[in-house]
Residue frames relative to the residue before (quaternion, step in Angstrom):
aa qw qx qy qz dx dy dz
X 1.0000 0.0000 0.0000 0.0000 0.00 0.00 0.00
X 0.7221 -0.4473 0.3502 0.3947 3.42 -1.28 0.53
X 0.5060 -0.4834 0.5543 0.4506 3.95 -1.07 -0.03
X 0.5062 -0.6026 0.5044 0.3552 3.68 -1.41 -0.12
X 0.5051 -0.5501 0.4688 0.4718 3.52 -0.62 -0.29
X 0.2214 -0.7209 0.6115 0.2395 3.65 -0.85 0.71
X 0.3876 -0.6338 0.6564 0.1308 3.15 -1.66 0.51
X 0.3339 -0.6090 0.7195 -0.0036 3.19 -1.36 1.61
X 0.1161 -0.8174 0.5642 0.0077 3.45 -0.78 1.50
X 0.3984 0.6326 -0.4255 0.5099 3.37 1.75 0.02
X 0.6234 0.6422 -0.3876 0.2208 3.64 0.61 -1.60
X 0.2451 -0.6833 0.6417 0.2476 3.66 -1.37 0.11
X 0.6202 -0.4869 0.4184 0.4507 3.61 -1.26 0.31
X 0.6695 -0.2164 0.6040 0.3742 3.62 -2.28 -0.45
X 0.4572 -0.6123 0.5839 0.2740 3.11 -1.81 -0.05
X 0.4734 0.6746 -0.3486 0.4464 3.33 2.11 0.19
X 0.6046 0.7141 -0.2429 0.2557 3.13 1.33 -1.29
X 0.2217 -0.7025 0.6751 0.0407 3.69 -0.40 1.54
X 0.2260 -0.6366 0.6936 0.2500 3.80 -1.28 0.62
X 0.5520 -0.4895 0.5788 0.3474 3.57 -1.92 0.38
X 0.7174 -0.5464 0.4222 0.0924 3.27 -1.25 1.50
X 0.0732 0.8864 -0.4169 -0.1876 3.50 0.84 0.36
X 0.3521 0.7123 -0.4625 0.3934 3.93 1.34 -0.06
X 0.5561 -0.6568 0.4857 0.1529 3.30 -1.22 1.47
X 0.3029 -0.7859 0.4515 0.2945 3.82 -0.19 -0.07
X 0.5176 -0.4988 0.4764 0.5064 3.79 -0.76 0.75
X 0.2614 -0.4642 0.7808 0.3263 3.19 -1.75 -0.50
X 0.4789 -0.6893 0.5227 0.1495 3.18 -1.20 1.92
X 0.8282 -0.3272 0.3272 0.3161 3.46 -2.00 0.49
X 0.7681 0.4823 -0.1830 0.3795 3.72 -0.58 0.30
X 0.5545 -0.5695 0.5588 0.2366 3.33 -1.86 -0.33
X 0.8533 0.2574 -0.0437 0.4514 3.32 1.05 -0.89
X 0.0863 -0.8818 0.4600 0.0578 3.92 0.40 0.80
X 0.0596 0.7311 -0.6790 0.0311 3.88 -0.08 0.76
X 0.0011 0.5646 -0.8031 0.1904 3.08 -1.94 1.72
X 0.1899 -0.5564 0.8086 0.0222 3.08 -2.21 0.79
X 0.1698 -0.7253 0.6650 -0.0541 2.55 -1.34 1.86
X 0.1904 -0.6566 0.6861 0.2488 3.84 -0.73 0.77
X 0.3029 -0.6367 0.7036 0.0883 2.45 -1.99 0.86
X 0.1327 0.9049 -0.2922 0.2795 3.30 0.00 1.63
X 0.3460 -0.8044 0.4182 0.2413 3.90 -0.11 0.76
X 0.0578 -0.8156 0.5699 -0.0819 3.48 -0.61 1.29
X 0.0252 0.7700 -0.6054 -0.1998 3.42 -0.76 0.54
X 0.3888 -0.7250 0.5398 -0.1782 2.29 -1.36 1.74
X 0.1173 0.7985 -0.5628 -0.1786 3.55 -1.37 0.66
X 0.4935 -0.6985 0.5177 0.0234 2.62 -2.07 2.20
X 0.7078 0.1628 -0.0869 0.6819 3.80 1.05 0.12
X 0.5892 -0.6143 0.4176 0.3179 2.87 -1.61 0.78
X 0.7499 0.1615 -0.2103 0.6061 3.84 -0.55 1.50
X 0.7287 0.5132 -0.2136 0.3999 3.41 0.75 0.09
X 0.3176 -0.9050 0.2635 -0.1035 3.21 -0.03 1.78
X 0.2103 0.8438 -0.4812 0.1104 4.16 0.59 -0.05
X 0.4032 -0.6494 0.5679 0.3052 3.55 -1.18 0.91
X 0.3761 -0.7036 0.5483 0.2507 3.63 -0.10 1.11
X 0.0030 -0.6647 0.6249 0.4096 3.74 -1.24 -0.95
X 0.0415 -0.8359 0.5251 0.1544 3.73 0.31 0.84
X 0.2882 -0.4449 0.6919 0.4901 2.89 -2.12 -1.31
X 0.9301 0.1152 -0.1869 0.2944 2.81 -1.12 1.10
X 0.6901 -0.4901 0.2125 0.4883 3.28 1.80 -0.10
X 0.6795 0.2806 -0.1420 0.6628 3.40 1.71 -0.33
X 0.3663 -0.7722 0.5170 -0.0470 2.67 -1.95 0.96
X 0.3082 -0.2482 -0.7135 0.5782 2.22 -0.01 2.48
X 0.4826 -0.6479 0.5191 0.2789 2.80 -1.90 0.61
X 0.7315 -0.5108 0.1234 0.4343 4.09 -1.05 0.55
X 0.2442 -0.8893 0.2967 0.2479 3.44 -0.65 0.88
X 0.8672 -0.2910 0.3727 0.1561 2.78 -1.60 0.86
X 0.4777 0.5950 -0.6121 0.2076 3.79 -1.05 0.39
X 0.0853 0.6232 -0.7601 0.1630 2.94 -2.18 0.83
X 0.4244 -0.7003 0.4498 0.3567 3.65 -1.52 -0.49
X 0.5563 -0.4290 0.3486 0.6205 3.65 -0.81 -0.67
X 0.6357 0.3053 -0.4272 0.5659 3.30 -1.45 0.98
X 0.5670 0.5101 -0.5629 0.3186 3.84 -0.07 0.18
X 0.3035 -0.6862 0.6414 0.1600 2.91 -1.43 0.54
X 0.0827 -0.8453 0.5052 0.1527 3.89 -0.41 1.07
X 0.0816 -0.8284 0.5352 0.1436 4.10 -0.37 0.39
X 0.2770 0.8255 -0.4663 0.1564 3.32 0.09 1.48
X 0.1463 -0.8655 0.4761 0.0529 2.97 -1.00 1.77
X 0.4135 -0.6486 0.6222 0.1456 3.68 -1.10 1.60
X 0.3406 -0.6249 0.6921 -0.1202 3.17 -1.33 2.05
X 0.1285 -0.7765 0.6063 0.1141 4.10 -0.49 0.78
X 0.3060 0.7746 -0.5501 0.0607 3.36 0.95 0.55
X 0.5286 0.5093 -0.5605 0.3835 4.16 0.60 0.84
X 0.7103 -0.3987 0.4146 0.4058 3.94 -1.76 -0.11
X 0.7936 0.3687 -0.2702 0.4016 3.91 0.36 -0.15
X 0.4225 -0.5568 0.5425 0.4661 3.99 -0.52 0.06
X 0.0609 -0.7153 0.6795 -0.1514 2.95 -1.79 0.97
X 0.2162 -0.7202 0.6530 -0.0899 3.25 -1.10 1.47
X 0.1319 -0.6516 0.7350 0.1332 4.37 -0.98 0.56
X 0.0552 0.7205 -0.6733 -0.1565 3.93 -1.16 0.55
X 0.2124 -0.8510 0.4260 0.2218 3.43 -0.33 0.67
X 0.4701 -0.6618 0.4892 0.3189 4.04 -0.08 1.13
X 0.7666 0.2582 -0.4160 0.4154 3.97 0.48 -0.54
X 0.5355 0.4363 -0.5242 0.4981 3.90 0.43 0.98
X 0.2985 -0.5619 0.7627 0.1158 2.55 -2.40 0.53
X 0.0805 0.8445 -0.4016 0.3450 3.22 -0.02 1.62
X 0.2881 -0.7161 0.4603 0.4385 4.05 -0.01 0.73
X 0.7625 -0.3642 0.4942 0.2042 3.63 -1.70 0.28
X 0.8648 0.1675 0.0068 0.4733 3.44 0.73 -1.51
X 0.6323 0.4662 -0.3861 0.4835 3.03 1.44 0.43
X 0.6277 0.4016 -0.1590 0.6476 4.28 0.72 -1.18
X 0.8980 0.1618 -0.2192 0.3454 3.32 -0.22 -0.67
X 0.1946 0.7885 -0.5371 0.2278 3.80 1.46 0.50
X 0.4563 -0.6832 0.5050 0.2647 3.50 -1.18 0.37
X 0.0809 -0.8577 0.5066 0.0330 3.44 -1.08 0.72
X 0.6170 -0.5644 0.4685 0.2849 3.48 -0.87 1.20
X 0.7057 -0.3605 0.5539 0.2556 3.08 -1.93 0.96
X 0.8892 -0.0920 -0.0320 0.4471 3.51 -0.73 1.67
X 0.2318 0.7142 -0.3259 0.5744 2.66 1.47 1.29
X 0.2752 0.6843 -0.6689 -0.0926 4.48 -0.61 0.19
X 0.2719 -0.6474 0.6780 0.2177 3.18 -1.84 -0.13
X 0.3122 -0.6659 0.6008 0.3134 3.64 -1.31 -0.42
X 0.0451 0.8015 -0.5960 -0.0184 3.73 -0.79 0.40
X 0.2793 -0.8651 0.3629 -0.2046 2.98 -0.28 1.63
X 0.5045 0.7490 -0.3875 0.1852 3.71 0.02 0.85
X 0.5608 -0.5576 0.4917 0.3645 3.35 -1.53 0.31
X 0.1596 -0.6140 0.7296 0.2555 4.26 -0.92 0.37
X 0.2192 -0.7726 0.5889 -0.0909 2.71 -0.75 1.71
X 0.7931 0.0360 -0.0923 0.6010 3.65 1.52 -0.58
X 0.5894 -0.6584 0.3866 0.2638 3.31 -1.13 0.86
X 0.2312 0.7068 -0.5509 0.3787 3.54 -1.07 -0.06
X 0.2520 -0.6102 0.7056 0.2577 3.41 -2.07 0.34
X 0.1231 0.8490 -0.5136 0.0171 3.15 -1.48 0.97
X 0.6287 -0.5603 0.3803 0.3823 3.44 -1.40 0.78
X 0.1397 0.6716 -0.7118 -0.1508 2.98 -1.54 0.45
X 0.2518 -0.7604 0.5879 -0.1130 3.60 -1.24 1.15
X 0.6091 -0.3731 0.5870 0.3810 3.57 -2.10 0.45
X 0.0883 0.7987 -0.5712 -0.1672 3.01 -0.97 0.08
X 0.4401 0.6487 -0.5120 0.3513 3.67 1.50 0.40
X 0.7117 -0.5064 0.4401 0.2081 3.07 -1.59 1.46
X 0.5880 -0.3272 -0.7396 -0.0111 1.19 -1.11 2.15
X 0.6420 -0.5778 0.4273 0.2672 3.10 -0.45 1.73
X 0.8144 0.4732 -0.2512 0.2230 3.26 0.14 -1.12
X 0.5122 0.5155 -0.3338 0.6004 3.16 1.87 -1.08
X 0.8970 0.2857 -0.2475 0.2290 3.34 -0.25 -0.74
X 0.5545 0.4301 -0.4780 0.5283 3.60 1.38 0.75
X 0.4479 0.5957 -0.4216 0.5166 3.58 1.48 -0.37
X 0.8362 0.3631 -0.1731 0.3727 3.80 0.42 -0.90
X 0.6831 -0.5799 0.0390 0.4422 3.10 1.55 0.37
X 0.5717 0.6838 -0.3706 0.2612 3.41 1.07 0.38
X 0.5715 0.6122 -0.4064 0.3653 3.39 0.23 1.67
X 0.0473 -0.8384 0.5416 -0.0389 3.16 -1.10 0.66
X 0.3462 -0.7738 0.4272 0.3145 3.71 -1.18 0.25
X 0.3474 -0.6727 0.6446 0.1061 3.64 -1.12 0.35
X 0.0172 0.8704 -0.4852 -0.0821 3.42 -0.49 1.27
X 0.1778 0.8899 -0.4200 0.0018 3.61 -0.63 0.69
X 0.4416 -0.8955 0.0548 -0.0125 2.81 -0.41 2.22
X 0.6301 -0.6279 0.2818 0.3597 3.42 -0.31 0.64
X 0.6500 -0.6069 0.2688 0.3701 3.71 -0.60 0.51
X 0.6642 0.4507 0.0212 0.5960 3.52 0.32 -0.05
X 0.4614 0.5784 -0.5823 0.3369 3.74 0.62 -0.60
X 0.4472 -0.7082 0.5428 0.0622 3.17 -1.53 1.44
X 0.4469 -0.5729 0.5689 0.3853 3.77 -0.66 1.06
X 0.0440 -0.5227 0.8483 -0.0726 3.48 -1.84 0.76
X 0.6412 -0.5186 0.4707 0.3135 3.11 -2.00 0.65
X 0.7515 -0.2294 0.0273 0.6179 4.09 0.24 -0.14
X 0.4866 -0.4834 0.7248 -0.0654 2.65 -2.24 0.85
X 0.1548 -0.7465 0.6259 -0.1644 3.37 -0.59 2.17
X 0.0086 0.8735 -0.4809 -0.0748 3.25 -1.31 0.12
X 0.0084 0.9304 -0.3602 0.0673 3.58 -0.21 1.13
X 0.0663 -0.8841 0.4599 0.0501 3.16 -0.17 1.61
X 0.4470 -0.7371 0.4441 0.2443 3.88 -0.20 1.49
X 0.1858 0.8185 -0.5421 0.0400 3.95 -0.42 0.25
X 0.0006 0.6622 -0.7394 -0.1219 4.11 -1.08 0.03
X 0.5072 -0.6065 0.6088 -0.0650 2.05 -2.45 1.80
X 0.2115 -0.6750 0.7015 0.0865 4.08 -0.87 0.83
X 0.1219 0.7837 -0.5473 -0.2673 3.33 0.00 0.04
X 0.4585 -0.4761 0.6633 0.3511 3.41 -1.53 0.00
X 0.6506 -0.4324 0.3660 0.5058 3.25 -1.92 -0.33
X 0.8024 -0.1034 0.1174 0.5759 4.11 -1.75 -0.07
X 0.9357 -0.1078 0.1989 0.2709 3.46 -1.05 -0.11
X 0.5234 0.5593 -0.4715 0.4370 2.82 1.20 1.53
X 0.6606 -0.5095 0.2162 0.5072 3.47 -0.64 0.31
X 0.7243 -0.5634 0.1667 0.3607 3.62 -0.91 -0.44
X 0.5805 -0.5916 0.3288 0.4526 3.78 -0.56 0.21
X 0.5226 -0.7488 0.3578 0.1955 3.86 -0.63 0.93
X 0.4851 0.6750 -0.2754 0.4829 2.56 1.66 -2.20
X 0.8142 0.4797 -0.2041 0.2555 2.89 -0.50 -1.65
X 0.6916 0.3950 -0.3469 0.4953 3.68 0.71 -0.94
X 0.5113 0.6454 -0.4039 0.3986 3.80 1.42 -0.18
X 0.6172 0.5335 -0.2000 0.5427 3.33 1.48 -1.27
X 0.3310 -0.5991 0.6510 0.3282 3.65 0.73 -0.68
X 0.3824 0.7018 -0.4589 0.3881 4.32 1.25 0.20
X 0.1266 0.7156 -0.6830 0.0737 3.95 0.35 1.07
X 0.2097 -0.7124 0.6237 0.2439 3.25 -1.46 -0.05
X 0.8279 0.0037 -0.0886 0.5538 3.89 1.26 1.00
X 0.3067 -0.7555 0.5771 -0.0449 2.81 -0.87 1.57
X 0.1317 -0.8472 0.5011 -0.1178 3.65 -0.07 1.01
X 0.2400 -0.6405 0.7110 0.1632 3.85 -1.49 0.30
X 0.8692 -0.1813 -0.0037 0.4599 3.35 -1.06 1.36
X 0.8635 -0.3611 0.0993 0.3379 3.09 0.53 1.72
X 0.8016 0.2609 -0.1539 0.5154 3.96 0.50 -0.63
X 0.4255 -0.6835 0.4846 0.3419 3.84 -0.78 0.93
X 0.9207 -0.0909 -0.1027 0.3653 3.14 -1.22 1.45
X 0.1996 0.8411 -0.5013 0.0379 3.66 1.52 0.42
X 0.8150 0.2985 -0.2923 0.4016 3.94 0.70 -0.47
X 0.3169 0.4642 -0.6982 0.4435 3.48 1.18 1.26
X 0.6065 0.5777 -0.3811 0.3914 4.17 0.69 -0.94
X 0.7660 0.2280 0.0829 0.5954 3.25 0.84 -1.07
X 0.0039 -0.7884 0.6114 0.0680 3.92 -0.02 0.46
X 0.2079 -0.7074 0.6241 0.2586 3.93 -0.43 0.58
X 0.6306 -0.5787 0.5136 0.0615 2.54 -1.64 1.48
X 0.0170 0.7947 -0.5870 0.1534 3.79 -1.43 1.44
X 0.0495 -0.9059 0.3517 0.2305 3.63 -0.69 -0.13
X 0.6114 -0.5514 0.2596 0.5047 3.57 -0.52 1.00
X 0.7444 0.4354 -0.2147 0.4584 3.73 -1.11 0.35
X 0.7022 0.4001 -0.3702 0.4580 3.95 0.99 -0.61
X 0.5302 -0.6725 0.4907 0.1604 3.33 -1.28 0.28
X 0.3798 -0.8050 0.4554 0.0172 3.74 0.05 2.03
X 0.0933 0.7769 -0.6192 -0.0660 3.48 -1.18 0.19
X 0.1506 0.8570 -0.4919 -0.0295 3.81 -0.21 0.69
X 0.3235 -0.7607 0.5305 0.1877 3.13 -1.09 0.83
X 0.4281 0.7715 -0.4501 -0.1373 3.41 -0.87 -0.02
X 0.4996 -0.6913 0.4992 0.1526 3.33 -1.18 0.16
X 0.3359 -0.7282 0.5883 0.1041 3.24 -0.97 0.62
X 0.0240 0.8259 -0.5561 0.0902 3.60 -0.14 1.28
X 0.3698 -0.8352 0.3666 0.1768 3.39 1.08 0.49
X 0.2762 0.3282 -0.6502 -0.6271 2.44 -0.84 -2.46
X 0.7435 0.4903 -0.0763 0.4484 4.05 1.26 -1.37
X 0.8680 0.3361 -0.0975 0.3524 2.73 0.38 -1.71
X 0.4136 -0.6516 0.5765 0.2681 3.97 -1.53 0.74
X 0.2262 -0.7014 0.6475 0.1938 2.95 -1.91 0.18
X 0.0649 -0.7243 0.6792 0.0994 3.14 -1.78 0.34
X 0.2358 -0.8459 0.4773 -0.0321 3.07 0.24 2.27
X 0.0478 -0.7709 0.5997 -0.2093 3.67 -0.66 1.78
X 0.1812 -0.7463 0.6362 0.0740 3.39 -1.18 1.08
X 0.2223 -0.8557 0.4370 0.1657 3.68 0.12 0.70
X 0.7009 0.4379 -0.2722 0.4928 3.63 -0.15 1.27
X 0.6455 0.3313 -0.0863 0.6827 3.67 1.58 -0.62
X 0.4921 -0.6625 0.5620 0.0553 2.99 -1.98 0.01
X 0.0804 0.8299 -0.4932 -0.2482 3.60 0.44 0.15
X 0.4128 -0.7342 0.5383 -0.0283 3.54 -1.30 1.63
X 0.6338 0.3138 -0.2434 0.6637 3.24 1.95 -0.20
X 0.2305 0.7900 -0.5577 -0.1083 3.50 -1.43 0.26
X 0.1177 0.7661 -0.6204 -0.1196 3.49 -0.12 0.79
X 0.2431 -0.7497 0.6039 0.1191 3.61 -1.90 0.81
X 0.7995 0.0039 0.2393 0.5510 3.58 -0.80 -0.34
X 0.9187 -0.1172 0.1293 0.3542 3.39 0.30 1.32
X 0.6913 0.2975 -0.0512 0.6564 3.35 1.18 -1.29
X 0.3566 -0.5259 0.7023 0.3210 2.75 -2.19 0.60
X 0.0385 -0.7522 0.6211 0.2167 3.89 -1.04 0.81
X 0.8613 0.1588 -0.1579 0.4561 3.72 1.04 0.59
X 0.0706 0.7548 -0.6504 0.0486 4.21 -0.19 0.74
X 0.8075 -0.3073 0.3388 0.3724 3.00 -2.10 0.88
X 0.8468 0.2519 -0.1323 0.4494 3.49 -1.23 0.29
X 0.6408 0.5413 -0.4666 0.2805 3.85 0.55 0.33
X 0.7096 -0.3946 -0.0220 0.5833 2.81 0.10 1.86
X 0.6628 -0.5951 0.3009 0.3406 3.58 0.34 0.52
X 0.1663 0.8904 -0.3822 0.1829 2.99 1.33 1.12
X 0.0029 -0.7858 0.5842 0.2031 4.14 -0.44 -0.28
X 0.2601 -0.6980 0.6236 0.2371 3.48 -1.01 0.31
X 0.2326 -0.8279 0.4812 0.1704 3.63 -0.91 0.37
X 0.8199 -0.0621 -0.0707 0.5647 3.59 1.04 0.27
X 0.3368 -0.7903 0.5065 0.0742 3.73 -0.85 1.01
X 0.3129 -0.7852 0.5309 -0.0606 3.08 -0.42 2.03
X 0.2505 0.7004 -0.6616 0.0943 3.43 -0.87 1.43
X 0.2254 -0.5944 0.7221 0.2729 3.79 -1.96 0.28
X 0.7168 -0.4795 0.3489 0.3668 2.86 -1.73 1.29
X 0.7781 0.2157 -0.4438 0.3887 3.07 -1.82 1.35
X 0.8421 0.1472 -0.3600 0.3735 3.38 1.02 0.10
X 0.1934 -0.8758 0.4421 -0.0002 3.71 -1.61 0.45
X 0.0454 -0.8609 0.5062 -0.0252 3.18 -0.11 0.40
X 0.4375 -0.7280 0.4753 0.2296 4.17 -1.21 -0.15
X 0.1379 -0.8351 0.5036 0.1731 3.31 -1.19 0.94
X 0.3540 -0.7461 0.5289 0.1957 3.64 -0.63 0.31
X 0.2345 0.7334 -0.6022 0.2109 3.89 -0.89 0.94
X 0.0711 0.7922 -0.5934 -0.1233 3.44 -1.50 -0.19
X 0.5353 -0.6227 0.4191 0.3875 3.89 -0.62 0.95
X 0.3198 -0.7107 0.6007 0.1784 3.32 -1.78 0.44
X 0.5548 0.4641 -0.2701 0.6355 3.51 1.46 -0.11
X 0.4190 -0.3583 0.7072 0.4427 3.56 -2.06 -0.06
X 0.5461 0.7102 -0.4368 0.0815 3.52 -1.27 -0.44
X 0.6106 -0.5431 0.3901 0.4242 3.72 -1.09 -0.38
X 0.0662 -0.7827 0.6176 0.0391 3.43 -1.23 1.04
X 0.3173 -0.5469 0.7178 0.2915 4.42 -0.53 0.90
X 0.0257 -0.4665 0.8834 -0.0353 2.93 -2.16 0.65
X 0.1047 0.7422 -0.6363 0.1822 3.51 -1.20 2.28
X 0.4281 -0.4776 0.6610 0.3894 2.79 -1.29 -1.07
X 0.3343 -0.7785 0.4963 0.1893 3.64 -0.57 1.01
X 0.4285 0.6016 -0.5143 0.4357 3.13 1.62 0.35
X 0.1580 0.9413 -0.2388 -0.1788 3.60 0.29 0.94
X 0.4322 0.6656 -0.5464 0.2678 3.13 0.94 1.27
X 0.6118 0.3952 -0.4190 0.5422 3.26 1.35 0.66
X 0.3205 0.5457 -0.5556 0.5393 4.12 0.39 0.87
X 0.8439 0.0404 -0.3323 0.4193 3.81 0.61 0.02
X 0.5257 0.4882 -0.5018 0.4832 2.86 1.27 1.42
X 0.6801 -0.6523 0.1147 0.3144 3.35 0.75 1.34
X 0.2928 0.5638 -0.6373 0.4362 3.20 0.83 1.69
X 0.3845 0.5602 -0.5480 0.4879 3.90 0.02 0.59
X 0.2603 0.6363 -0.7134 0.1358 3.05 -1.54 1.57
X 0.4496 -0.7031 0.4865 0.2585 3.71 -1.42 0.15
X 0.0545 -0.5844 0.7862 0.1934 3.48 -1.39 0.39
X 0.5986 -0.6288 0.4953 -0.0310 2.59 -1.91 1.46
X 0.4134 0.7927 -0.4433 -0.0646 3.64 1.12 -0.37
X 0.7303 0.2166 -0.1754 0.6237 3.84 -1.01 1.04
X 0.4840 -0.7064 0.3887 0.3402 3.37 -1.78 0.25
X 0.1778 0.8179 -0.5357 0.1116 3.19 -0.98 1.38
X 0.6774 -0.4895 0.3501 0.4230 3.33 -1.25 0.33
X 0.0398 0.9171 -0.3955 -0.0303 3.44 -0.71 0.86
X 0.4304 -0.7147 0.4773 0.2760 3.06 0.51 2.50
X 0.8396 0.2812 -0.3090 0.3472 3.51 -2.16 0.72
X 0.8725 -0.1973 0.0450 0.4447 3.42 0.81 0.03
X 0.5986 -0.4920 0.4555 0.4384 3.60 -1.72 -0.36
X 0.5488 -0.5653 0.5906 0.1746 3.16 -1.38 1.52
X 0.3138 0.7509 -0.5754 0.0816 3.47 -1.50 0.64
C-alpha cells in the first residue's frame, strides 16, 4: 500500500485555513431537538498540507455538537448520503444495538430517537464494523447534556481529544495502523495543533468551563491547562470536585476514549496558557494549543 502522509508539526496553516470554533453551544429552547446528520465523505485538512478522505457527519471532524438536558427528547435522522454503510450510536441513549444503531446502505436514512435520561458529555460514533476504521477515520462526535444546576460561567469551551492514521494524500485513513494503535497525531477538535495557530482568546479574572471528551479510537488523555488550577471537575457523571472542597484543585482530567466530562478554572495573570494532554509524548503530536488570557503576544500564531 501507498506510504501515509506525514505530518509536519513545525508547519503553519494557508491563509484559507478557518480553525474549528472551539465555544460550547447553548442548548437550544425546548424539550425536543430534531437534527439530520449526513453521513458523508469529506476531504478534509487535519494538518497543515495534509489531506485525508474523512468519513464524517456532516462534513467535519468531530462532527457538530450536540446539547440538551435530562428529560430531552433528541429526533435524529442519519442520511447515508456517502459510498459505504453507516450506522451513528449515540452513548447518551438507552437504545437496543440492532435496532437505532443498525447499519444503512448508501441512500439509505434512519430515525434514532431518545429520551437523555442522564447527564454527562458523550460520544456518539459509526459503529459499523469495523468500528475502528470508521471512528479512526472520522466518524464522531460529542453530545452534551447538562447536569441540573450547572452554574452559568463566563464561556463554555469544548475539546474533543482524537488520533489521526493517516493513509496516503487524500485518502481515507490507514487501518493497519489503527490495528497497531500506530497514529501519527493526536489533535483537539480535529486539526493538528489548531490553537497553537490560533490561540482562543480569554481574560484574566473570568470564569472558564471546558468540556471535553476523549473519542479516541485508542489513545487516552490527560487534559491539562498549564498555568491554572481546575477548582471544578466533573467526570463520567460525577462531580469529583466543586469550589470550596476543602480547597482542593485538581490538575489534569484523566479520560479513555468514550469517556468525558468538564473542568472549570480561570487565569490570574494576562499571559499565555498550553492546553494538552500530559500524556507528553503526544503534545508533539499536535495536541498543543494556547489560551490567550489579556492582551498579549501570542508566539505560534494570529490571535482571534
Amino acid at each position: 500500500s501507498a506510504p501515509g502522509a506525514k505530518v509536519d508539526f513545525a508547519a503553519t496553516p494557508g491563509p484559507n485555513w478557518k480553525r474549528r470554533d472551539p465555544i460550547a453551544p447553548a442548548a437550544p429552547a425546548g424539550t425536543t431537538h430534531r437534527l439530520t446528520l449526513d453521513a458523508v465523505e469529506s476531504v478534509v485538512e487535519v494538518a497543515p498540507g495534509v489531506t485525508q478522505e474523512l468519513w464524517t457527519f456532516n462534513g467535519q471532524a468531530p462532527g457538530p455538537v450536540l446539547r440538551g438536558k435530562v428529560g430531552d427528547t433528541f429526533e435524529i435522522t442519519l442520511v447515508n448520503k456517502g459510498k459505504l454503510g453507516h450506522s451513528i450510536d449515540f452513548h447518551a441513549s438507552k437504545v437496543a444495538w440492532n435496532d437505532e444503531m443498525r447499519t444503512i446502505k448508501p441512500g439509505e436514512s434512519l430515525v434514532y430517537k431518545f429520551e437523555a435520561k442522564h447527564s454527562g458529555i458523550f460520544m456518539y460514533h459509526c459503529g459499523t464494523a469495523p468500528a475502528l476504521h470508521h471512528i479512526g477515520n472520522g466518524m464522531f462526535g460529542a453530545i452534551i447534556i447538562d447536569p441540573p444546576g450547572l452554574p452559568a460561567v463566563d464561556q463554555e469551551f469544548f475539546f474533543v481529544q482524537s488520533e489521526y492514521y493517516t493513509g496516503p494524500l487524500g485518502q481515507p485513513g490507514d487501518l493497519t495502523k489503527m490495528q497497531n494503535e500506530a497514529w501519527d497525531a493526536v489533535v483537539f477538535n480535529g486539526y493538528v495543533n489548531q490553537y497553537l495557530h490560533q490561540p482562543i482568546r480569554i481574560e484574566p479574572g473570568k470564569r472558564y468551563r471546558a468540556w471535553v471528551l476523549d473519542a479516541g479510537p485508542s489513545e487516552n488523555s490527560s487534559f491539562h491547562v498549564v498555568g491554572t488550577i481546575f477548582d471544578t471537575m466533573y467526570k463520567e457523571g460525577a462531580y469529583t470536585l466543586r469550589p470550596g472542597d476543602a480547597r482542593g484543585g485538581a490538575q489534569a482530567l484523566d479520560l479513555q476514549p468514550a469517556q468525558g466530562g468538564f473542568v472549570e478554572f480561570s487565569m490570574d495573570e494576562p499571559g499565555l496558557y498550553p492546553i494538552v494532554t500530559h500524556k507528553f509524548a503526544n503534545v508533539g503530536k499536535g495536541a498543543l494549543g494556547l489560551f490567550q488570557a489579556g492582551e498579549v503576544p501570542a508566539a505560534g500564531g494570529a490571535a482571534h
